[in-house]
Every structure is written in C-alpha cells, then in structure tokens.
C-alpha positions in Angstrom: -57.3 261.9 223.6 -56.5 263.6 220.3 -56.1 266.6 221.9 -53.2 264.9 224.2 -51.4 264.1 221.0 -50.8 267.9 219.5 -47.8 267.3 220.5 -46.7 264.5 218.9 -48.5 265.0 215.6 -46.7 268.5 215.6 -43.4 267.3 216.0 -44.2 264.1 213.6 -45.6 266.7 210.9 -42.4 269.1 211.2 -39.4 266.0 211.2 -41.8 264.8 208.0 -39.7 268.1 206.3 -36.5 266.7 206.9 -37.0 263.2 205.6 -34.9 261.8 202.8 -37.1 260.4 200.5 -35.7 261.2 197.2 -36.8 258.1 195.3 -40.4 257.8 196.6 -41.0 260.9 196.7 -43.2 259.9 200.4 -41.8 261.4 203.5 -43.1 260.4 206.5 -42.5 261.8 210.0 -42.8 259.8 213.1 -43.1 261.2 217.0 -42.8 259.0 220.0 -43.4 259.6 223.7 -41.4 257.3 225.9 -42.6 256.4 229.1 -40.7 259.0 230.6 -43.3 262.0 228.6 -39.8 262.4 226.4 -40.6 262.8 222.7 -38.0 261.3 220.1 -38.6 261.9 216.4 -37.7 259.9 213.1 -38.3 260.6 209.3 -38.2 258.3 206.7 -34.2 257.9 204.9 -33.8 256.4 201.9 -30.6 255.7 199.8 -29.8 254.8 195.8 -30.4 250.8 197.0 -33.9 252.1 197.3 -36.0 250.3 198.6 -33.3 250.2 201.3 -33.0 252.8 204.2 -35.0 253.3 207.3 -39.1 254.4 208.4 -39.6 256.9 210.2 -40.8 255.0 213.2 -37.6 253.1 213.3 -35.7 256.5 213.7 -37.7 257.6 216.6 -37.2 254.1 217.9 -33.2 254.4 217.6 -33.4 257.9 218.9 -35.1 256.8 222.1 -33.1 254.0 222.4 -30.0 256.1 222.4 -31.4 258.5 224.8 -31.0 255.4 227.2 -35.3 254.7 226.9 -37.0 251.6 226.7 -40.4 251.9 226.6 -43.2 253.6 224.0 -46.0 255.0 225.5 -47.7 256.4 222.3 -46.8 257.3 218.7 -47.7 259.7 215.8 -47.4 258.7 212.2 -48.1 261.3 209.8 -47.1 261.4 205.9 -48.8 264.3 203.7 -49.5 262.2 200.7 -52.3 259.9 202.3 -55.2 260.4 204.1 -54.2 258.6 207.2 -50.4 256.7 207.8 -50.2 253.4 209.6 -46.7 252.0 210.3 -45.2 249.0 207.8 -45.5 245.5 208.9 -41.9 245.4 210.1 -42.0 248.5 211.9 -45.3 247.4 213.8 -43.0 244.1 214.8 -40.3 247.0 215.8 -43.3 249.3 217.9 -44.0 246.1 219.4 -40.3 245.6 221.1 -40.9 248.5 223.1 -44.7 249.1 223.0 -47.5 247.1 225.2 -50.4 246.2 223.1 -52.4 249.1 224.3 -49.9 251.8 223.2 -51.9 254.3 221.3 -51.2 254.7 217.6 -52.3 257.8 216.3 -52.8 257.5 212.5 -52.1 261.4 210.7 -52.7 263.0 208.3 -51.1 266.3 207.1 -53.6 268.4 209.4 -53.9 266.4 212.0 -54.9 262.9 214.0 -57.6 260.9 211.9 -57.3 257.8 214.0 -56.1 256.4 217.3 -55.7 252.6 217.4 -53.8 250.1 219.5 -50.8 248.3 218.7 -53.0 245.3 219.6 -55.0 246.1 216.7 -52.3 246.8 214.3 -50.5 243.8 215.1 -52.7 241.2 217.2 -50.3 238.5 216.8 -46.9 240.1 217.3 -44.0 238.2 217.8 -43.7 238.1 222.1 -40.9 240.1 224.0 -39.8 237.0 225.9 -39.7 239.1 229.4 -36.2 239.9 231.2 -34.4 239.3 234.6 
C-alpha cells in the first residue's frame, strides 16, 4: 500500500517547501488523490493574526474543489519537524466532507510514510454528510 502512495508523499514533501509558516516555524505539506487518480496539493499559510491562516489539508481540499472534484480517495500528510503528521481536529471534520471513512490516511514523515490509517479511525464520530439528490 505504501508503495501506492510515493506519489503522494512526494508531492506532499515538495509543496511542504512552499508553505508559509513564518510564525511557527512548522510547515506541513499535504497531497490528495481525488477519485478521479488527480493529485491536488496544499501547504500550510499562516498570516500576522497567527494562529489564523489555513492547513495544508484544507488547501488540497480547496484545490480539488476548484478543479470541479468532489471526492478524496486518499491523502498524504507530511511535516519535517515530527516523526509522523496527522491532520488537526477541524481538518479531519474537513477530510471527512469529501472522504468515506475508509479513505487511507497516510501519516509522513520527512522520508517517507510511517503510517496508513483510516479516516474512520481518525475521526470515528464525524459529523455525517447528510447525502444529496
């Protein structure tokens, strides 16, 4: 499975150089794969109202989104300064919009996949997508 997921821990690791994280000082990349096998990238952007700004999972998420996608089939994390990454509470409620509960979280970090998890098991109780007509 890790193996799958180069890909995505690549492109998470190399949008981690571009994040804007002057006041933590923690950039964090993120890589998605929408259901389509398109990959959509976000690093983490922070501004002088720190802690204001934006993860890097919500920027992947916005990204995909604008690309006129719906749907997460799987996600990187990756941030240098920790061993492994897991997404914030609010952006595991975000993942959760557009993920199913099996999605496959891969947890990075700066050499590669640690751990794959669910989003079930990152966020059993998520707030339900009430479902569409």
């Amino acid at each position: 499975m890790a193996l799958m997921a180069d890909d995505l821990f690549n492109a998470a690791r190399a949008v981690m150089t571009s994040a804007h994280a002057p006041y933590s000082k923690f950039p964090v990349g993120a890589a998605l794969r929408s259901a389509s096998g398109a990959i959509y990238v976000g690093c983490n952007v922070e501004n002088v109202s720190y802690p204001e700004g934006w993860c890097a999972e919500t920027g992947a998420i916005a990204a995909m989104v604008a690309a006129g996608e719906t749907t997460i089939a799987e996600i990187a994390v990756v941030a240098e300064q920790m061993p492994l990454i897991t997404p914030c509470g609010g952006c595991r409620q975000r993942l959760a919009e557009f993920a199913a509960p099996d999605a496959r979280i891969h947890l990075c970090d700066a050499s590669g996949i640690v751990e794959t998890v669910t989003l079930g098991e990152l966020l059993p109780r998520a707030f339900a997508v009430e479902t569409r007509s």
